[in-house]
C-alpha positions as CSV (number, residue, x, y, z in Angstrom):
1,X,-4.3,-12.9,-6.1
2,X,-6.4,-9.9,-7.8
3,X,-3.9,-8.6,-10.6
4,X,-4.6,-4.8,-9.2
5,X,-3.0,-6.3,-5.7
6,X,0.2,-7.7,-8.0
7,X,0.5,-4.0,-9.5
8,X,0.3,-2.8,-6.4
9,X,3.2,-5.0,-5.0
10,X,5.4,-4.2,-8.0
11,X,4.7,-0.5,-6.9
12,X,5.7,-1.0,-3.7
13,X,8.6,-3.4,-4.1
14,X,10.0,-0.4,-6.2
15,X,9.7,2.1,-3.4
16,X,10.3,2.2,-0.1
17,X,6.9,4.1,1.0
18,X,3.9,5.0,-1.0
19,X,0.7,7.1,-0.1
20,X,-2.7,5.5,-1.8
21,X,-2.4,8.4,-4.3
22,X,1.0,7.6,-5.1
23,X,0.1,3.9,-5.8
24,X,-3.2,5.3,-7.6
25,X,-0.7,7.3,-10.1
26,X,1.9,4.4,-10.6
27,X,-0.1,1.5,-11.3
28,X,-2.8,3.7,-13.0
29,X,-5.6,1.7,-11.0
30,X,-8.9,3.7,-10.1
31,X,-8.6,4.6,-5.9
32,X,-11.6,2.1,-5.2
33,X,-9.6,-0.7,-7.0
34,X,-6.5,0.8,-5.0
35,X,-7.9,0.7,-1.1
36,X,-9.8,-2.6,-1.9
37,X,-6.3,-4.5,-2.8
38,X,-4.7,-2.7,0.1
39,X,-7.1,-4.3,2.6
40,X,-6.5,-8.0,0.4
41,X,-3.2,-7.5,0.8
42,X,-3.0,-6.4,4.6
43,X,-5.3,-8.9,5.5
44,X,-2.7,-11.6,4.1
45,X,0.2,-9.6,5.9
46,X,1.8,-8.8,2.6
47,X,1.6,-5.4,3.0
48,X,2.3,-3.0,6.1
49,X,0.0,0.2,6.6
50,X,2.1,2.9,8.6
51,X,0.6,6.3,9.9
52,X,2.4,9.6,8.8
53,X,3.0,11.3,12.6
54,X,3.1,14.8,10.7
55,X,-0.1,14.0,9.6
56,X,-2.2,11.7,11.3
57,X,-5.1,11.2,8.8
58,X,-2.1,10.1,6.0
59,X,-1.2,6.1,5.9
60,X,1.6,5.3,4.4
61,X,2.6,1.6,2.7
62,X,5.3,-0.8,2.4
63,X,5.8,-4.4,1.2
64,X,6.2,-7.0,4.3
65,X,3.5,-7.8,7.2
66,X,6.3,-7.2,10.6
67,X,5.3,-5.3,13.4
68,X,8.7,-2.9,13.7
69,X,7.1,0.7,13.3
70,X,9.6,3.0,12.7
């Protein structure tokens, strides 16, 4: 596993939900290196992508691969 994806997992496994620019600002990782390890990760079902209904261009993130949307 990339080590930007493992920063990214710490991120997440401190926080309940993160946007990309919130992950961008806590692991310090550039966006590119940031949307390229969420698509590693989702691909492996380590991570969940989530879409903001206030806001339906915004994704938001969580650790764990289930299929219960809130």
């Amino acid at each position: 596993m990339p080590k930007s994806a493992r920063k990214i997992l710490l991120a997440l496994s401190s926080s309940s939900y993160l946007k990309q620019k919130e992950i961008q600002r806590l692991t310090g990782l550039s966006i590119r290196s940031v949307k390229g390890s969420l698509i590693f990760l989702k691909e492996r079902k380590l991570v969940q992508e989530l879409v903001v209904l206030e806001d339906m261009r915004c994704r938001v993130y969580r650790v764990g691969g289930g299929n219960d949307e809130r």
